[in-house]
N, C-alpha and C positions, 0 to 999 in steps of 0.2 A: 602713529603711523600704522601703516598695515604693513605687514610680512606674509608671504603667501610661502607654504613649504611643505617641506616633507620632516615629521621625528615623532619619536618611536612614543613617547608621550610628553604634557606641558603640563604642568600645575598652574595653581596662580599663585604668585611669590615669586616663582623663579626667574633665574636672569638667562637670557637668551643669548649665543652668542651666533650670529648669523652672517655670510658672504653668499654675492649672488651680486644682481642687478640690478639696477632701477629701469620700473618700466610702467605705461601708462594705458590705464587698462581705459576704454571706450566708457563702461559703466560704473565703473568704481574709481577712477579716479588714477593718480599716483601710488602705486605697490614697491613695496622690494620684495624679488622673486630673489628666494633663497637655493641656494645648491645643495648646502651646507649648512644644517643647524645643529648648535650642540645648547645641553641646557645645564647650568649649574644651579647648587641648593646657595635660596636665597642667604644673603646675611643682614640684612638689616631687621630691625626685630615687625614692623611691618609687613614686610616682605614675608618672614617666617610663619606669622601668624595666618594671611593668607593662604600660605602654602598648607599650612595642619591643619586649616579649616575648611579646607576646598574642597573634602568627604572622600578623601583619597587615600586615606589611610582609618577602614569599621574601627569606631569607637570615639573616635574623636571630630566632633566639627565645632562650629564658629566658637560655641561655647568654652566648649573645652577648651579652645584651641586659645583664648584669650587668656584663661585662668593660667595655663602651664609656661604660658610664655611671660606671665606675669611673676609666675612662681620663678623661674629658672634665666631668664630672658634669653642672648644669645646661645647660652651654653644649652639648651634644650635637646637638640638633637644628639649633642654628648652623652644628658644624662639616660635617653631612650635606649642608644645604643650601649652606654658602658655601667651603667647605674639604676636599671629600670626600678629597682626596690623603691629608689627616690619620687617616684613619680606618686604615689599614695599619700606624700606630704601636701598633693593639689586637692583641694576638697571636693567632695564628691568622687574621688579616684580609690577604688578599693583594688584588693588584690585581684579581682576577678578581672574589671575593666582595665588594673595596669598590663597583664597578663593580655588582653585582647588587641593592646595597643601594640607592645613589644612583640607578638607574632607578627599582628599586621604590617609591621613595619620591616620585618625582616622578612615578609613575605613581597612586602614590594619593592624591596631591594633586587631579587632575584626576579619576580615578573616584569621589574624596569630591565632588566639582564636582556630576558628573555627576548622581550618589547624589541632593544637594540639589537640583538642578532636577528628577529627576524626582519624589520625592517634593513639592516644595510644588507639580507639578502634579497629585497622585493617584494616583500610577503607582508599582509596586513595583521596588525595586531590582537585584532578582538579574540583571538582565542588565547591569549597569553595566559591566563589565569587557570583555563580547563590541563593546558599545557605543565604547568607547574606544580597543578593537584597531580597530575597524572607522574612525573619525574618529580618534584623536589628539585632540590639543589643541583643534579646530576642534567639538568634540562640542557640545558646549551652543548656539555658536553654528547648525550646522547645524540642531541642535530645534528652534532657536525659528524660523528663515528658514521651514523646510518637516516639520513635526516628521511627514508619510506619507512621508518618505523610513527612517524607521525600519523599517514594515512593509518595503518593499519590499530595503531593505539587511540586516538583523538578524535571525537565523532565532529564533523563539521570542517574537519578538513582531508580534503581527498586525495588521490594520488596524484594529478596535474600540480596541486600546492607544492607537496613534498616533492615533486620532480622540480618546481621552480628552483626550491631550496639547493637540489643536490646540484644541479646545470651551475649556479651561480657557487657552487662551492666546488666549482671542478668536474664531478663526475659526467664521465664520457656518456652519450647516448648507449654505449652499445657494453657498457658492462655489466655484468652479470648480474651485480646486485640489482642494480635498474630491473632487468628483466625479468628476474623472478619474483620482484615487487609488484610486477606490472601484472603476472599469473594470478596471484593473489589478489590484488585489485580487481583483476576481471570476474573472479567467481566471488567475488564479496558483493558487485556491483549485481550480478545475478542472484545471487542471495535477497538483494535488496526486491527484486522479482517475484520472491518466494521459491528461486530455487534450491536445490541441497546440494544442485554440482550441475553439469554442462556436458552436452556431448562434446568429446574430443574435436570431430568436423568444423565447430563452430567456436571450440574457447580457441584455437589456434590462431586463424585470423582475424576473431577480434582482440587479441591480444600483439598480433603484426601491427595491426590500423592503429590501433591504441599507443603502441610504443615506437609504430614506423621504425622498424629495424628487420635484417632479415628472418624468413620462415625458420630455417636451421637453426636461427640462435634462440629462435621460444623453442624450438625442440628440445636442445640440450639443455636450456632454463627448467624446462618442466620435467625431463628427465633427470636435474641436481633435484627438485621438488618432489618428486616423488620417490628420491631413496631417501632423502632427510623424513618424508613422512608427512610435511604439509601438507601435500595434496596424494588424494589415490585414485588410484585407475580402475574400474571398475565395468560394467555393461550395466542397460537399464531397457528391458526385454530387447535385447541383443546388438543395443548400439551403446558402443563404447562409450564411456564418460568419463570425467575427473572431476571428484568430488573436494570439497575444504575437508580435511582428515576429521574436525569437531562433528560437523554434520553427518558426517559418516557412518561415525561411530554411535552418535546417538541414536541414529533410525535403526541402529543394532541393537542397540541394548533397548527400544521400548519393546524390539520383536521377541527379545531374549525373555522380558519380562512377562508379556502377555502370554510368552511360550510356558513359562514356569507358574504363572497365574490359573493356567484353564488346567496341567496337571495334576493340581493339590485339591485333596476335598473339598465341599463347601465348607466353611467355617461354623455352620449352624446346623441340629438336628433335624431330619424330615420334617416338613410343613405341612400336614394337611390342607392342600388349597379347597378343599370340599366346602371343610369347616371354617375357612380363613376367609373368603371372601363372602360369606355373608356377613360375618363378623364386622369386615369393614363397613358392608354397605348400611349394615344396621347403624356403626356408629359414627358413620360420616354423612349417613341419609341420602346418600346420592344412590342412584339406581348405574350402576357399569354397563358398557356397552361391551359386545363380545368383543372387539380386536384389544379392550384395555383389559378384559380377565385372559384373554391369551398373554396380554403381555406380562403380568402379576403370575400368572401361574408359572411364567417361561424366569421370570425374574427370581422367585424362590427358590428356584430352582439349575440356575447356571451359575457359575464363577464368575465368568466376565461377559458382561452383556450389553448392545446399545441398543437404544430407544432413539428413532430420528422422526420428524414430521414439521411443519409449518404450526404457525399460529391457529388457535384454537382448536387441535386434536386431539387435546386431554393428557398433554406430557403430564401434565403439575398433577392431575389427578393420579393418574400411577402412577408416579417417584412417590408423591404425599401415601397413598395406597401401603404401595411395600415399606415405609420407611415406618408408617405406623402399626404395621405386622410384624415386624422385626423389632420393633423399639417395645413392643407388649412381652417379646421373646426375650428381654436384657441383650439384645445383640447389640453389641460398642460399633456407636454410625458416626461413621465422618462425611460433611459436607462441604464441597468447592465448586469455587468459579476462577476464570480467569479474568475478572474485574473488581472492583469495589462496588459497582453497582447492578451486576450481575449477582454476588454474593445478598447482597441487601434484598433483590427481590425475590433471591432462590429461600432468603428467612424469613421473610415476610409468606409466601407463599406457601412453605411445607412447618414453618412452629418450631423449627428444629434451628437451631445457628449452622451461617455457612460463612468458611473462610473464602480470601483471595486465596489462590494456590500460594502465592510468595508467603503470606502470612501460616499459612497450613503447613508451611517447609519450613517455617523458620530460618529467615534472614540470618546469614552471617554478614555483618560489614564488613569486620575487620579478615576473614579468612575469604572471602566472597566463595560465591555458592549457597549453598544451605546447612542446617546443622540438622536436619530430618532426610535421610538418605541409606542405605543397603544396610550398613552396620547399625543405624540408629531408626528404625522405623516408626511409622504412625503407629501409634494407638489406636485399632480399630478393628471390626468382622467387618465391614460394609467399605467399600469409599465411592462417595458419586461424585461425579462431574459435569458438571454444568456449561453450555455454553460452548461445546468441544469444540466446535467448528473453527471456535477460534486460537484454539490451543498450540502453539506452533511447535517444530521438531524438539527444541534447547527446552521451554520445558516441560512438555511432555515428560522425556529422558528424567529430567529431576521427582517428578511427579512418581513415576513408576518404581525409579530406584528407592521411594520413600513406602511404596507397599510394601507390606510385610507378606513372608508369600501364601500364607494361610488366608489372606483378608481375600473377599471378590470385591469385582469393579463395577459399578454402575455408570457408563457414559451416556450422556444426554445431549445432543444437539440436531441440529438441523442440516440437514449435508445440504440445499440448495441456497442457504447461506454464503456468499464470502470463503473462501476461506481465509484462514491467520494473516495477519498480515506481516510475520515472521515467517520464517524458510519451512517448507514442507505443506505435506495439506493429509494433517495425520485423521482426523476423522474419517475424512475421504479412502485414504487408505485400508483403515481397519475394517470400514463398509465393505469395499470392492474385494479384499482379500478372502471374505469368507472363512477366515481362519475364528472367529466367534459370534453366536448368533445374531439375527439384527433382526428389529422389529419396527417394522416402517410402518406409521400412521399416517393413512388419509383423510380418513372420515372428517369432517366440519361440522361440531355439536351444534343443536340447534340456537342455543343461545348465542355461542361465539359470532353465527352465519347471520345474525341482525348487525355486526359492526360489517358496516362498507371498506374498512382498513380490511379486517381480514379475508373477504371476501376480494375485495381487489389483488393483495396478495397473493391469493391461489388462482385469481386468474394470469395473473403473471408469470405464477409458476410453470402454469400450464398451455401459455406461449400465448392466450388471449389477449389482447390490446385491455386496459381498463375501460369502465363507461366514463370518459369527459365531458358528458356535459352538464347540464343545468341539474342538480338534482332533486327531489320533487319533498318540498318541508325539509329536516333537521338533517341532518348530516357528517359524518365523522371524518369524510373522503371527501375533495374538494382539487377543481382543475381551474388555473389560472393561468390563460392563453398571456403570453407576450414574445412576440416573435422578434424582437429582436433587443441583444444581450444590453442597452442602454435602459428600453423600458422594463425589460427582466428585474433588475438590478435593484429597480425606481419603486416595482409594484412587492417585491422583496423586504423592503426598509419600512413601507407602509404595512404590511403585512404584521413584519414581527414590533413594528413601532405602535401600531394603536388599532387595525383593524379586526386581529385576534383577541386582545387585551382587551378592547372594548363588549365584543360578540359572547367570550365564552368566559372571561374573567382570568385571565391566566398572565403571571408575571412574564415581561417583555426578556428581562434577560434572564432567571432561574427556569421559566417554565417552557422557554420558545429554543428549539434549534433548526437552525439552519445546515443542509447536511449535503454537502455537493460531490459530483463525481471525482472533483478532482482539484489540485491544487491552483492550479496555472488558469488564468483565462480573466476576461473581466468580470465573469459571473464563478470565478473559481472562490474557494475556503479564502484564499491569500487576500484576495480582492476587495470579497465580500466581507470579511473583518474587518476592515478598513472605515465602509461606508455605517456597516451596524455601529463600531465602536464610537466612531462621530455623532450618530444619531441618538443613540442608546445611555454613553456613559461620556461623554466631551468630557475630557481632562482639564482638572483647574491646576492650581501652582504644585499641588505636592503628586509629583508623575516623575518616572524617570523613563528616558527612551535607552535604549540597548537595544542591538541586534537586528535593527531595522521595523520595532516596535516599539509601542508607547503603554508604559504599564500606569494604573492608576487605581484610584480606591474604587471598590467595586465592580472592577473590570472582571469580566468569564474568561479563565484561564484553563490552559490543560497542558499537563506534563508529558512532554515527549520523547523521553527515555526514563528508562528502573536507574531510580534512585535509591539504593540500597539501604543509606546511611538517613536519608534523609526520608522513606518508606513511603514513596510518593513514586509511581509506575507509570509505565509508557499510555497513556487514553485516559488517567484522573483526570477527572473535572472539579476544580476551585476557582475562587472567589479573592480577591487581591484584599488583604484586611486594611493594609498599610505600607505606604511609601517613604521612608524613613533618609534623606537625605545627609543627615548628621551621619547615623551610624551607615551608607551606604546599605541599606539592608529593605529587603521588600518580604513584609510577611503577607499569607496566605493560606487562606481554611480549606481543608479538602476533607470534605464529611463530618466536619467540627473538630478536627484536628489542626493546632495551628503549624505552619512549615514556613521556617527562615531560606530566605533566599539573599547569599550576597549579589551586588549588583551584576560581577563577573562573573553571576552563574547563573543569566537569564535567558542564555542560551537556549535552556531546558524549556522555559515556558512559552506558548502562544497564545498571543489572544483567542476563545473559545464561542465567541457567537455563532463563529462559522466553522465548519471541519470536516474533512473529508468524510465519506460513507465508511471507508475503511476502518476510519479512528472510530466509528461511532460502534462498531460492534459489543455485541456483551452490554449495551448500556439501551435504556427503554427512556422516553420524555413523555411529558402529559402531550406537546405539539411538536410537529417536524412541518419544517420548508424545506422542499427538494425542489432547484433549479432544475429542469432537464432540456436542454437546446443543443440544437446541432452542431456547436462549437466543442461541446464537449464528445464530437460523437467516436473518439479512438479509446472511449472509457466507456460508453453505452454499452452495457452487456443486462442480459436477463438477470442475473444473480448479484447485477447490482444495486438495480430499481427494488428487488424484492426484498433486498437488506436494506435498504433506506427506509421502504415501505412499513416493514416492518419493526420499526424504531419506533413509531409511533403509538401513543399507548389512546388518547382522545380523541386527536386530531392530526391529518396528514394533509398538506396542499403541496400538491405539486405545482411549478410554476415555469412555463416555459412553451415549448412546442408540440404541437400532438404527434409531427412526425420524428420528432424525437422522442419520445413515450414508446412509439409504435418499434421507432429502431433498436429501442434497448429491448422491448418484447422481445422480436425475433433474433436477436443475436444471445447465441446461446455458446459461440467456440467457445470465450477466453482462453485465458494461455493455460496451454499446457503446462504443467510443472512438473521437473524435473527431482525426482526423488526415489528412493529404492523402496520404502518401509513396505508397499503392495506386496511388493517379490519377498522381504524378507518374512513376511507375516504367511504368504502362501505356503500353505503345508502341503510336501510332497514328499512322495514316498521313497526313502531311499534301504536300501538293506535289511526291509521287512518292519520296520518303525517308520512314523511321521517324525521329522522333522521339519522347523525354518530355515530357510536358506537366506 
């Protein structure tokens, strides 16, 4: 018979006990619609076996699940719970695997807990497991003490979730903890913006709208919130704001840093730049243009310096330049990015190794943060950074507090980039503040000015529409009209499925990205995963779905939050190795590293054919497809098309509409963001000294 209902989870083994009604549905026939389901552990040794083989508890399926029940029969879940030693007498069970079982088991004791309280409050299950890493044992009880401790602990569920929770456990609309939940919500939701904090005018009522309750009661909310110290009140060139105290304090201490950075000598003896740049050019055999010996002469010679410019204005040549005049001097160089794949092409390009920043910090798992910081510094005279643009406030802060303060700073990026797609737009900052010198590159060497990529590039930079149309022989730069989002979509899948792959030689899913303004839309990332993944890698039997996705051998993945424990970061691109249904477990290579994923924690991954412009930052592809249609036009912006554009290392085809090309050209506002580090990095003179304010 069929039962149609509602519970918290069902294995197969178990016995159902169900009340409700019988009812006759048009296309399925006779149902009993359940009110009321409870489920017990099966007893029959059938029943059991199903149940431990159903992959519901990593380490054990059909297999296993046979052997132990043959070992043990009914008594099994006895001996799991009261005698796990016993369980090694099954063959093939060693101490390691009896061990994996007996956690799992006492983990799903408590995520079935969990499961139950949130479903009899309303709430869906699938975050049970992120739930239970994050609490332990103490999960249910923390729900019920303060159930907006969810939003602000659990990525993936928000404050409306947690407000469902607390409504359905009582809590009034209009008490306090609600409300200053709702504070905190509102500037994390702006954070998600990229901001560091919010004009007071504007977090006030949309924190009313938000929590529909009176203006006076977010007043006094934010006034408990600002003596406790979550949040602080501040000005941001003279309109009030309230910032999240974390962010706050960090755009302090990077200004703190750069402040104590440009005070201390260089770390190295005078450099004769007379004698040092021919030296280079002799032994790199390139001839320098003058704005790159201005910049080499300005670089041996500052503490803290940045280098900004678009593609092909000879960054790589001056960073590679000074790093090999300083490395002939025994000067200790460290090198970062804020990618995996940003570090790989900053070593490949300068001979030298470059870490991710996490990796150059040194992860702590177990203390989180890092173990390279104030009292424990780098190893280093040099540090460069790569990629700044995209560097966001959090860690920046970790980055700085990790200089030692004798070392200088080399920062590298492009400010017409993106900025971070984390809180702050710290590049931006350090540029605009003037507080240490910048050396901005225009020029276009002549080599680079033969690619149509980078030449298109600057002219988007520089507010020109690109050339669309027919191009005249071979080409790197490529426009592909489809005005409307169904043939978009159609001439997309052809694209990265055999017309690229055929023409230039390049693999469909390692070598092709599709890279769109935005999530949402039928030609958005979300969408368009969808249609490549069907076309690209169709799933046979060993695939498991979670999350509203379908993962399988082979699939292009990317991890979308820092994984500490597991060293796999928010924008990694991998590869699915294996879908493992027995142990619940899905592994996955991300730069020939392999990375366990239980099935409860795929949360974390998306399918990666397709991804937003934003994710793509810090990372370069042999080809990019860039969507651009007027559906997506509340994401059209100049500095978005230029960062897509510039992902491309062989090949770029844009694909879409010209008047959508032309509108991302001219829209040049995007959002303001809202952050102090400008102001606190401006040096002003107070009581006959400079200092930051």
């Amino acid at each position: 018979m069929t039962v149609v209902g509602h519970a918290a989870i069902i294995s197969a083994g178990e016995w159902i006990t169900a009340s409700g009604e019988w009812f006759n549905d048009f296309s399925h026939g006779q149902q009993f619609k359940a009110q009321f389901m409870r489920t017990s552990a099966p007893t029959s040794i059938d029943g059991i076996e199903k149940y431990l083989g159903s992959g519901m508890i990593r380490g054990i399926g059909p297999v296993y699940a046979k052997k132990m029940v043959k070992a043990f029969g009914e008594k099994v879940f006895d001996i799991i719970e009261a005698e796990p030693s016993r369980l090694q007498e099954v063959t093939g069970i060693g101490a390691v695997r009896a061990k994996r079982i007996t956690d799992a088991w006492a983990e799903q004791k408590i995520v079935r807990e969990i499961m139950v309280f949130l479903h009899s409050n309303g709430v869906g299950t699938a975050r049970a497991v992120r739930i239970y890493k994050t609490y332990g044992s103490d999960a249910v009880q923390v729900m019920t003490e303060n159930p907006y401790r969810l939003a602000r602990d659990i990525r993936g569920i928000g404050f409306k979730t947690a407000d469902a929770i607390a409504m359905k456990l009582g809590i009034e609309k209009t008490a306090m903890i609600r409300v200053r939940a709702g504070i905190s919500y509102a500037l994390t939701e702006a954070m998600d913006d990229g901001h560091c904090g919010l004009p007071t005018k504007e977090l006030g009522p949309l924190a009313v709208e938000l929590l529909e309750v009176p203006p006076e009661l977010v007043q006094s909310a934010l006034g408990l919130e600002i003596a406790e110290g979550t949040v602080i009140a501040d000005e941001v060139a003279q309109t009030p704001c309230i910032f999240l105290a974390g962010l706050y304090k960090a755009e302090q201490v990077i200004s703190d840093r750069i402040h104590i950075l440009t005070s201390e000598n260089l770390p190295w003896p005078s450099i004769d730049a007379d004698k040092a740049l021919p030296w280079i050019e002799a032994k790199t055999g390139l001839s320098l243009a003058e704005s790159q010996v201005t910049a080499i002469r300005l670089a041996l010679s500052s503490k803290v310096l940045v280098i900004t410019g678009g593609p092909g204005v000879g960054k790589t040549t001056i960073v590679n330049s000074i790093l090999q005049i300083l490395a002939a001097k025994s000067i200790k160089l460290l090198l970062c990015a804020p990618t995996g794949r940003a570090a790989k092409r900053m070593t490949e390009a300068t001979g030298f190794e470059a870490k991710t920043i996490h990796r150059l910090l040194e992860v702590d798992p177990k203390a989180g943060g890092f173990k390279r910081n104030l009292e424990n510094p780098l190893e280093c005279d040099l540090l460069v950074i790569d990629e700044c643009s995209m560097v966001d406030v959090m860690l920046m802060q970790a980055l700085t507090r990790a200089i030692p303060d004798s070392a200088a700073l080399l920062i590298v990026g492009d400010i017409d980039q993106l900025p971070s797609v984390g809180p702050g737009q710290v590049l931006a900052d350090i540029i605009s503040s003037s507080a240490v010198p910048v050396i901005r590159l225009t020029e276009v060497f002549r080599q680079a000015a033969k690619s149509q990529i980078i030449t298109t590039a600057h002219r988007i930079n520089q507010g020109l529409v690109p050339e669309l149309g027919k191009p005249d022989g071979e080409s790197d730069f490529y426009f592909v009209e489809a005005n409307d989002p169904e043939i978009a979509v159609t001439r997309i899948v052809e694209l990265v499925q055999s017309r690229i792959p055929k023409r230039f030689g390049l693999d469909p899913i390692r070598d092709i990205q599709v890279l769109c303004p935005m999530n949402r839309g039928g030609v958005g990332a979300r969408s368009l995963n969808v249609s490549l993944q069907a076309a690209l890698n169709p799933a046979g039997d060993r695939k498991v779905e979670r999350f509203g996705w379908t993962f399988a051998p082979k699939d292009k993945v990317m991890q979308i939050e820092n994984d500490y424990d597991k060293e796999v970061y928010n924008g990694d691109i991998g590869y699915v190795e294996d879908v493992d249904p027995e142990a619940a477990e899905l592994t996955a290579s991300f730069d020939g590293r392999i990375v366990t994923y239980g099935f409860g924690e795929l949360d974390t991954l998306v399918p990666a054919y397709a991804a937003t412009i934003h994710k793509s930052q810090g990372s370069e592809y042999p080809a990019v497809v860039i969507p651009a249609l007027m559906q997506h036009f509340t994401m059209l912006q100049r500095n978005l098309l230029y960062t897509g554009v510039t992902r491309g290392k062989k090949l770029v085809v844009l694909v879409g509409q010209k008047k959508a090309v032309a509108m991302a050209v001219r829209n040049v506002s995007g959002r303001r963001r809202w952050s102090k580090l400008n102001e606190w990095l401006a040096p002003v003179r107070r009581e006959g000294k400079v200092v930051g304010i």
